[in-house]
C-alpha positions in Angstrom: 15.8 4.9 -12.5 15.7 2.8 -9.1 19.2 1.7 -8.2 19.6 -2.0 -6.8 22.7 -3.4 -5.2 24.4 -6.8 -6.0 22.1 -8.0 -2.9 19.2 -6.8 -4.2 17.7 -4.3 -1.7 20.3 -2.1 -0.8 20.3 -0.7 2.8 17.4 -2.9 3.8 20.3 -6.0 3.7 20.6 -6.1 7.5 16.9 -5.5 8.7 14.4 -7.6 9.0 10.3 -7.5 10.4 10.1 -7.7 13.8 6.0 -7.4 15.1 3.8 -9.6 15.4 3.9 -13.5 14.5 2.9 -16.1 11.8 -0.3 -17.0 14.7 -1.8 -13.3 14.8 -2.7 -11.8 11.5 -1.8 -8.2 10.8 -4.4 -7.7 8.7 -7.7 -9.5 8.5 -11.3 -8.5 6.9 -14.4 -10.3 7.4 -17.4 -10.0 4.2 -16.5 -6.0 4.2 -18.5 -4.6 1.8 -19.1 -0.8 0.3 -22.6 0.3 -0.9 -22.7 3.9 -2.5 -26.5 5.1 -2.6 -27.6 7.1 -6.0 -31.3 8.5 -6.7 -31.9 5.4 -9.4 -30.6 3.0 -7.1 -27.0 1.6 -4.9 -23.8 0.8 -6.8 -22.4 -2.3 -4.5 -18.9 -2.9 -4.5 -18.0 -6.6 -3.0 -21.3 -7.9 -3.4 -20.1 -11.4 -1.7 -18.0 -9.4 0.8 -14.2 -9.4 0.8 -12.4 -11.7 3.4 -8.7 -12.3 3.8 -6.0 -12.5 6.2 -2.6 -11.4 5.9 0.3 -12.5 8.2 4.0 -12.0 8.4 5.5 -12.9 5.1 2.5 -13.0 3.5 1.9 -11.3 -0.2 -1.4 -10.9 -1.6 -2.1 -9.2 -4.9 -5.8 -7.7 -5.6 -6.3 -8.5 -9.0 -9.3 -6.2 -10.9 -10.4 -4.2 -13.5 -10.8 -0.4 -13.2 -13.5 0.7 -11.3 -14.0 -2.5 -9.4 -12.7 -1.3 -6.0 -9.2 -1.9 -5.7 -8.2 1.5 -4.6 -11.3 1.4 -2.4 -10.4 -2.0 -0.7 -6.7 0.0 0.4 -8.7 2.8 2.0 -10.8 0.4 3.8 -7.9 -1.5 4.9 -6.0 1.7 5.7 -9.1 3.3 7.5 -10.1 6.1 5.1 -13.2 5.0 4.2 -15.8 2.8 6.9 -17.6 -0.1 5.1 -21.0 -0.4 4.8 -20.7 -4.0 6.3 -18.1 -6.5 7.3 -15.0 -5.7 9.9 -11.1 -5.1 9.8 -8.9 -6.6 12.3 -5.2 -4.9 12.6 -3.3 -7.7 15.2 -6.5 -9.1 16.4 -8.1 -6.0 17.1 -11.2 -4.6 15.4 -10.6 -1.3 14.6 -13.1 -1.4 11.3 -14.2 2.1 12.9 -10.4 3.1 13.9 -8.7 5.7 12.6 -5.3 5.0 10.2 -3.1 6.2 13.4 -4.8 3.8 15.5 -4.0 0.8 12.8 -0.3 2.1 12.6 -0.3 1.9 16.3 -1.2 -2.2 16.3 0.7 -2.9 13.0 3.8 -0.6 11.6 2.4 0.4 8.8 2.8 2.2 5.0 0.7 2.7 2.6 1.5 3.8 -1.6 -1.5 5.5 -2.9 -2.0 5.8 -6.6 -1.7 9.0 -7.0 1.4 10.9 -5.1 0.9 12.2 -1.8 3.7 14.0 -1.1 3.3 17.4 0.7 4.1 19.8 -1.9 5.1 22.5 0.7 8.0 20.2 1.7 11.1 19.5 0.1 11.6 15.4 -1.3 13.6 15.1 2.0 11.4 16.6 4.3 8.8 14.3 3.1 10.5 11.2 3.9 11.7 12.9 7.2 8.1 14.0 8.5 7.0 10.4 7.4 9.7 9.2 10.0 8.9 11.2 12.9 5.7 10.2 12.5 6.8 6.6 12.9 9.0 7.8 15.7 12.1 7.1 14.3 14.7 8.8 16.9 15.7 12.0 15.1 19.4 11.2 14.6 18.2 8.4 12.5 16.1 10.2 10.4 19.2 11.8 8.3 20.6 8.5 7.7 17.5 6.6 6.7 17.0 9.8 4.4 20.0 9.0 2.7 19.5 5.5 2.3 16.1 5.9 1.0 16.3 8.3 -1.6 19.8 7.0 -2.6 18.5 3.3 -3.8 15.8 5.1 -5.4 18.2 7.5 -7.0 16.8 10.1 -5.9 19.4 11.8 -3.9 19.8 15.0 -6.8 16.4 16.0 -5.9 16.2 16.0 -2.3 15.8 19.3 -2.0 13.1 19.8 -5.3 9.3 20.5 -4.3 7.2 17.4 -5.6 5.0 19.8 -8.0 9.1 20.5 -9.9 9.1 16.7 -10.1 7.5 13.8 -12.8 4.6 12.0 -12.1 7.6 9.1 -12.4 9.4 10.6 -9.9 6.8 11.4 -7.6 5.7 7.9 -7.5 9.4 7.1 -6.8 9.0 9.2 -4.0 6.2 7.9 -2.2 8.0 4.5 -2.4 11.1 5.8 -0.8 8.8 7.5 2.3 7.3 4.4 2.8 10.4 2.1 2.7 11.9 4.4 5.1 9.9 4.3 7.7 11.1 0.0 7.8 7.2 -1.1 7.8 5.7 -4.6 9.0 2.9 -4.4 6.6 3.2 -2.7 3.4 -0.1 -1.3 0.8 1.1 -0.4 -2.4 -2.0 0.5 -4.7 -1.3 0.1 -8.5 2.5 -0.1 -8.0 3.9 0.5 -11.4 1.5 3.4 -12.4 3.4 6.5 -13.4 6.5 4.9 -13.6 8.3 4.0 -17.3 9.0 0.5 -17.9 12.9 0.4 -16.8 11.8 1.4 -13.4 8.1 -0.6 -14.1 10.7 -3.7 -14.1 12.7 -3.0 -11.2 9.2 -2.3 -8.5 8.4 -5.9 -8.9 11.5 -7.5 -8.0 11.8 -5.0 -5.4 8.5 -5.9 -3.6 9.4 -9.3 -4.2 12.9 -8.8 -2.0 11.1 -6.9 0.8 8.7 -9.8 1.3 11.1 -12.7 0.5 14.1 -11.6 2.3 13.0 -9.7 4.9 9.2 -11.0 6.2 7.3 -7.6 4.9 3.5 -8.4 4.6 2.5 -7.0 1.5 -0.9 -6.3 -0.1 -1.2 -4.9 -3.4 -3.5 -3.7 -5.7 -3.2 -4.5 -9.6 -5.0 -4.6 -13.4 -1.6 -6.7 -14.3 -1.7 -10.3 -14.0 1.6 -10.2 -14.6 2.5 -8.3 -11.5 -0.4 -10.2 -9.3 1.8 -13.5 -10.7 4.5 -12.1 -7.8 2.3 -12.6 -5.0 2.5 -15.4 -2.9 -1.7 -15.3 -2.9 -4.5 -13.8 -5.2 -8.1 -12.2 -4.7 -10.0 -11.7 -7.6 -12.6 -8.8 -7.5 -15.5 -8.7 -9.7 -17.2 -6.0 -11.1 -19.5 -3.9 -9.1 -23.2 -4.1 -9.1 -25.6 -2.1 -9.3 -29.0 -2.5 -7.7 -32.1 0.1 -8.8 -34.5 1.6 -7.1 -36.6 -1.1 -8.5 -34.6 -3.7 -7.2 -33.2 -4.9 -10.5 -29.7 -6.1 -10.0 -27.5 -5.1 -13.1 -24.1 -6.4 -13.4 -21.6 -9.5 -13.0 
């Protein structure tokens, strides 16, 4: 289960955000849309476009169906996927064509994937450890956040297992603690209580909640739930895809 302190958030008590300001946003998009060609025709995912902006403090839940382009949306904001139109501004800077290095580079930044990413070669620890060198954490940190991180996750048993030894509960929980180490500005957490059970389902909202609240994390996350969108401070609706044929018959919506 995830352990939480009398305060709430454990070892992130004392820290708070740092970058950027309420005047810049970390993360803004302009009409980005996706459009993936077939032989009968294009499905179109944001038909309208998708536009937001997201600022220090900010929380905005996605709120969609499956297959409507939520996990899409956090690998266009993320830089793993290009859009077919539309741009992405990290800190006032377009980098709709920028790699996810360069983005971490304008805005300290950590992403939660629905699925676990964890390098299966490397020990629970070495994850989280690899994650922070990559931020450039100074290396006699890096033991210490370790700690932290997997202890308020309780995951401080298995910080030597290999994530393939591990649940799909607790690999989620893992991929959560990596990306809480690394202390981010702006958070993407896609589907957040996926794989977990319902004790720990309970706890991720609260948590998230904290982060933003107390400490000024930007958050943007991706959801089915209305229940977990209700957390946000804002909400984007997505509709369902569309799909154009070859004829130019629009069906969808």
């Amino acid at each position: 289960m995830l352990f939480l302190s009398s305060s709430g958030l454990g070892p992130w008590t004392s820290w708070r955000t740092t970058r950027g300001s309420k005047m810049t946003s970390l993360l803004e998009t302009v009409t980005v849309t996706i459009d993936y060609p077939y032989s009968e025709g294009v499905l179109k995912l944001y038909d309208e476009g998708v536009s937001m902006k997201i600022g220090k403090g900010d929380f905005t839940a996605v709120l969609g169906g499956s297959g409507w382009g939520k996990s899409t949306l956090v690998n266009l904001v993320l830089g793993l996927e290009k859009p077919s139109a539309g741009a992405v501004y990290f800190n006032g800077e377009d980098v709709t064509r920028r790699s996810f290095v360069k983005r971490c580079s304008l805005v300290r930044t950590a992403a939660v994937f629905q699925r676990p990413t964890a390098i299966p070669q490397l020990t629970v620890a070495q994850n989280l450890s690899v994650a922070l060198s990559f931020a450039s954490v100074p290396r006699k940190e890096r033991d210490e956040r370790v700690r932290e991180s997997l202890g308020f996750f309780g995951l401080e048993m298995l910080s030597r297992s290999y994530p393939d030894a591990l649940s799909a509960g607790q690999r989620r929980r893992v991929d959560l603690a990596r990306a809480l180490a690394v202390r981010p500005d702006f958070l993407v957490v896609d589907e957040p209580t996926g794989d977990l059970d319902s004790s720990a389902s309970n706890l991720v909202m609260p948590l998230l909640r904290g982060l933003n609240h107390d400490h000024g994390m930007a958050i943007l996350m991706t959801t089915a739930l209305p229940r977990c969108a209700a957390v946000a401070k804002s909400l984007l609706h997505l509709k369902p895809p569309v799909f154009v044929s070859s004829e130019n018959r629009m069906v969808g919506h």
